[in-house]
N, C-alpha and C positions, 0 to 999 in steps of 0.2 A: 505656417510658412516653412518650407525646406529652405535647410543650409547650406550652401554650395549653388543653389541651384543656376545661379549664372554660368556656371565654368562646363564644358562639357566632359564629355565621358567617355571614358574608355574600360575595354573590354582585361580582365586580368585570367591568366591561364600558370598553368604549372605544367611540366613537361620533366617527365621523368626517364633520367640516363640509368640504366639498369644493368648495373656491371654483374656476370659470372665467370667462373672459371671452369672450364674445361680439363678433367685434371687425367684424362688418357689421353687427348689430343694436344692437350698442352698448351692450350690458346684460352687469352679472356676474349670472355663473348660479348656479346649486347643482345638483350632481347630489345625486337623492333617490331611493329602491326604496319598492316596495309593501312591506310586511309581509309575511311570508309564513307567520307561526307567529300564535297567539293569547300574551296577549292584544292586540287589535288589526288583527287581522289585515285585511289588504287598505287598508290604511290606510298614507296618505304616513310617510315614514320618513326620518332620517341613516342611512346604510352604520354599522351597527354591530357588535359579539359582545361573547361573553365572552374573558375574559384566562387563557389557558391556564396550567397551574402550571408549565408549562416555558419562560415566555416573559416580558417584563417589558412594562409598558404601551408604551413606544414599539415593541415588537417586535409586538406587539397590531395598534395602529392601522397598522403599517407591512405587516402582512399582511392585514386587511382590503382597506388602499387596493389593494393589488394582485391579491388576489381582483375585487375589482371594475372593477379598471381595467386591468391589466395593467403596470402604472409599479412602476418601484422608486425611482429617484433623483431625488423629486420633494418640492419645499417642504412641510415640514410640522415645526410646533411644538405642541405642548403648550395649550389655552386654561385648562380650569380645568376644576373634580368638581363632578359634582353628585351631592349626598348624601340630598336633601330624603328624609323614612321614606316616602313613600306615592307619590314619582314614578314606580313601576313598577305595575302592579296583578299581576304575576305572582309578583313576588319582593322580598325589599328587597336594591335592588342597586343600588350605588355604581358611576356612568358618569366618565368621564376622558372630555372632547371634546378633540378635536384638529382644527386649523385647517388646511385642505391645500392650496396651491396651484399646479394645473395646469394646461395650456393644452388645451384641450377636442378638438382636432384629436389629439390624442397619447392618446387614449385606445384602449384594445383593441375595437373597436366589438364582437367576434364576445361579448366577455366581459362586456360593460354587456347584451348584449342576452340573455343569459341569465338571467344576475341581473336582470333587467327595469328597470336605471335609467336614468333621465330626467332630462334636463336645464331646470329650470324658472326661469324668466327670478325674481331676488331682487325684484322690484315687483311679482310676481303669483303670489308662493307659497302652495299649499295649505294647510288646516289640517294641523299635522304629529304625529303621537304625542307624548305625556308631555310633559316638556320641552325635548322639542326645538325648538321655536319660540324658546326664550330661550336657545338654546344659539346659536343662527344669529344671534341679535340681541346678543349679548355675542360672540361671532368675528367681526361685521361690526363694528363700534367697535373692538376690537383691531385690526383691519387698517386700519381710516382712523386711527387713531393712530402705529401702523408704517411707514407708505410715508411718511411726513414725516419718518422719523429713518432710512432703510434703505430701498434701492432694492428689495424686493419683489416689485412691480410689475410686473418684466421679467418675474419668472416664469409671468405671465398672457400675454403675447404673444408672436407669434411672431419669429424668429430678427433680421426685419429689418423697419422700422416705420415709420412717419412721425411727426414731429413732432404733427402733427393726429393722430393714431391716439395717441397715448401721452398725449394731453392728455386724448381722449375717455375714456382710461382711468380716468383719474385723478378725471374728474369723473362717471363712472359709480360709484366706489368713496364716491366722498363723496357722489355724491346730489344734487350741483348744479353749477352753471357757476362757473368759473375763468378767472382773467384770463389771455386769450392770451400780452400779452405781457410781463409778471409770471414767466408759468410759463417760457417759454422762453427768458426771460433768467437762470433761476436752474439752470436744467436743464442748459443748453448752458457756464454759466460753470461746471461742475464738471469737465469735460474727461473724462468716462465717458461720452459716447456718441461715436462715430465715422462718418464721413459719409461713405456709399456713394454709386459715381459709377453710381446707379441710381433712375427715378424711379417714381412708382406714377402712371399715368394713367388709373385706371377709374374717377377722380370727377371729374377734371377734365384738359383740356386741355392746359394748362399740364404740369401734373401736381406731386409735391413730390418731394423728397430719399428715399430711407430712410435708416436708421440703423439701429443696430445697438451694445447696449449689451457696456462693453468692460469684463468683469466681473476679468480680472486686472490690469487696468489701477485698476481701486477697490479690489481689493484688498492690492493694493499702495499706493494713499493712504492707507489703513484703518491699512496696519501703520505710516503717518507720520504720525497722529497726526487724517487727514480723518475731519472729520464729515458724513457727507450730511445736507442738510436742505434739504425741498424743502416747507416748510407755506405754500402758497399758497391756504389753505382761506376 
């Protein structure tokens, strides 16, 4: 005898928001795919499936993001379900998003170009299937609320950075301008980043410092008791 089996049944899916960062144009992105099944087809889409009965939702989205990208050991939590009855028109199927963050250079290019995805700048996003619009708009407010309590952030750029490059991030995440020297007085007094005798000169002259964030170094404040907090909004 099955258990359950009076109650009926519903379909469970993961849908994965896929934040990068853009660090010469200055913009976070979203990688998106066409549809490629009805309903909807051919239509902007989040990387999503269903949730296999041999696998749990993080194992889900954690096999999607690498179907599509080719990453395993890359940022990604949990956002929140959406259950609404009529968000699907094929099925009533309950999605779990998950918020991912990668550095867009690290992606499998051979594997995004399969799967036909696209990286599309977050100020000039398509119309996108179901709810996915409100999924992208509730994982972008969780993550300007995250990078004030938790360095994040790093996971968007690359290994070594500039001072100006890490601010442009921050205020590409939040969507406005931040006080220069606000940010790198509270940035630099937390002694997790460390300063290379390297400078970047393809914007200027002069040229500036990199850096490069010193993640066992925070985590090792973490376990004495440091809080980051970096809300310069």
């Amino acid at each position: 005898m099955k258990l359950y089996s009076e109650f009926q049944r519903h379909l469970n899916a993961v849908d994965c928001i896929i934040f990068g960062y853009d660090i010469l144009d200055k913009e976070i992105k979203l990688l998106l795919i066409k549809r490629s099944f009805e309903p909807a087809r051919g239509m902007w889409s989040l990387a999503g499936g269903f949730v296999k009965e041999s696998e749990s939702l993080d194992e889900a989205a954690s096999r999607i993001l690498y179907q599509l990208t080719g990453l395993t050991d890359v940022y990604l939590e949990q956002s929140y379900t959406y259950g609404d009855i009529d968000r699907d028109q094929g099925a009533r199927v309950i999605s779990t998003a998950y918020r991912a963050l990668i550095k867009i250079t690290d992606i499998d290019r051979k594997l995004s170009e399969v799967s036909g995805a696209h990286w599309q700048s977050l100020q000039r996003l398509p119309h996108l299937i179901f709810d996915h619009g409100t999924m992208v708009k509730r994982a972008l407010k969780e993550l300007q609320i995250q990078i004030k309590v938790k360095p994040v952030g790093f996971e968007l750029l690359p290994v070594k950075f500039t001072l100006v490059q890490l601010q442009e991030l921050y205020e590409a995440i939040y969507q406005k301008s931040i006080d220069k020297r606000n940010f790198r007085k509270k940035i630099l007094s937390m002694n997790i980043l460390e300063k290379l005798n390297e400078k970047e000169k393809a914007t200027s002259k002069k040229g500036a410092f990199y850096y490069s964030f010193q993640r066992e170094r925070y985590e090792s404040y973490v376990n004495q008791g440091f809080d980051f907090s970096l809300d310069v909004s």
